[in-house]
Every structure is written in C-alpha cells, then in structure tokens.
N, C-alpha and C positions, 0 to 999 in steps of 0.2 A: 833547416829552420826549426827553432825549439818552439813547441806548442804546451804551452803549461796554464791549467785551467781558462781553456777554453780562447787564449790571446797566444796570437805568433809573435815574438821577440824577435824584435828587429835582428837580423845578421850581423850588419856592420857596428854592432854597440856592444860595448863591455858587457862583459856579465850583470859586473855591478850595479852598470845605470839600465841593462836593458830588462831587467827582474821587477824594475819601478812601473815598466808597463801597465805593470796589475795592479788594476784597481785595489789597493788596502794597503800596498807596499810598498814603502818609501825607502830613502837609499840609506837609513840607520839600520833597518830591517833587514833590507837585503844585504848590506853589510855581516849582520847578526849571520843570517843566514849560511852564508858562503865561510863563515869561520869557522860554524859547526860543522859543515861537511867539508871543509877543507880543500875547497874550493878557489884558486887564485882567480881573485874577481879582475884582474888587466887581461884577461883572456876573452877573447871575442867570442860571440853566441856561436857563430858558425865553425870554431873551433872545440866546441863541446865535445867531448865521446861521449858513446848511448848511455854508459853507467850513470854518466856524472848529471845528463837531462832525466833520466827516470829518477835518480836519489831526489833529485831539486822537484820534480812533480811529487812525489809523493810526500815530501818532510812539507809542501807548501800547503798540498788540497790533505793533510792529516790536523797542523797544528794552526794554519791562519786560516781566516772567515776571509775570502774576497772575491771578487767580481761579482756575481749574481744576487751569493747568499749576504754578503755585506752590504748591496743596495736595499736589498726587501728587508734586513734590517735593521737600518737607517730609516725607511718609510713608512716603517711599523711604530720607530717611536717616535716622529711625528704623527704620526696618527691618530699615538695614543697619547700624545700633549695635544691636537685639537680634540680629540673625547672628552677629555675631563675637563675642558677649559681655561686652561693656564694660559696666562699671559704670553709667554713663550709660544704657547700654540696660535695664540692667534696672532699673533706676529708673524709666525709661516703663514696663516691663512690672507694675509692680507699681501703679503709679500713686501715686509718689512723686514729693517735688520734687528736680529735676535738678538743679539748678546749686547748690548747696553748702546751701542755708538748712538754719537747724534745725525739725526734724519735733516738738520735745515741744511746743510752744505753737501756733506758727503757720500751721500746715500746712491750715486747717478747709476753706478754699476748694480746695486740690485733693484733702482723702481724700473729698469730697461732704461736710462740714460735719461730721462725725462725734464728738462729744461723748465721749470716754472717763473723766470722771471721775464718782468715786461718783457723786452727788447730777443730775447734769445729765440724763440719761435719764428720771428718776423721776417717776410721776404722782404727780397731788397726792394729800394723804391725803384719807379718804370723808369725806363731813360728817357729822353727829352731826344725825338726827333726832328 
C-alpha cells in the first residue's frame, strides 16, 4: 500500500486515478506527473516498486501544495476576504453562493437543501380512521 502525503492509495486502482486521492490533484496532474517520471499510469498501486513510490513521494510533497498545506490555504484566503469585507467574503460568511449563480432555484445544495416553498416542508394530512 503506497502512502504518499499522509493518504494510503487505494491498491486495486491505477496509478493514474489512484494519485487523485490527494487532495489538490486531479487526473490532468496526475497524468502530468507520471509522464515526467515515466511512469506507466495502467499499472496498479500495488504493483508499484519502492523506487517508483519514493520518486512519486518526493517530486509530489517538493513541487505541489496538497492535503494539509492546501486546506490551511484555502481558509487563509477566505479569511482574508471576510477581514476586509468584500462581497465574496461575506457570501462565505453567510453561506451563500460565491461566484455569481442565482440563489431563488438553485442554490439547495449549498443552504443544506433547504425547501422554502409553501407546500414542500408539509407533513402529510392524518388518515381518516
């Protein structure tokens, strides 16, 4: 089992898709990646040798920001968009959507699914015994 910053890669998964694990890297990345180290990404994790899991640990936690150091900052620059006041900040503060969408239909998945019209809260009526 390859452990590469701080996340165990699934076994049974290609190289390619199993590198997505980590948080900051997507499968153009990882892609990118395994072509610099030359790396055939249809080879399964648990067919790794040691060389080829230490090159991949070390070219990932030398040249990309992910898991830990990419969450603290991402919440750093929210942070420092509710400091100053920007719109965009207070949109995270309220937990609204940021980047321009319209809030009267679409919005269910970020207010936590939230149903504001008449009828959609409503238990059913009693039954008639």
């Amino acid at each position: 089992m390859a452990r590469i910053a701080g996340v165990n890669l699934p076994n049974e998964k290609k190289i390619e898709i199993g590198l997505t694990y980590l948080f900051g890297i997507g499968l153009s990345q990882s892609k990118k990646i395994l072509k610099e180290l030359a790396i055939d990404p249809n080879i399964r994790v648990k067919n790794l040798t040691e060389e080829q899991t230490n090159a991949l640990r070390q070219k990932i936690e030398k040249e990309y920001r992910v898991e830990g150091d990419l969450k603290r900052e991402i919440l750093s620059n929210i942070k420092r968009l509710k400091e100053i006041g920007s719109y965009r900040g207070s949109r995270h503060a309220k937990g609204l959507p940021v980047r321009g969408q319209h809030t009267r239909r679409n919005t269910r998945t970020v207010r936590g699914n939230v149903r504001r019209s008449v009828g959609s809260g409503r238990k059913p009526a009693a039954q008639k015994t």
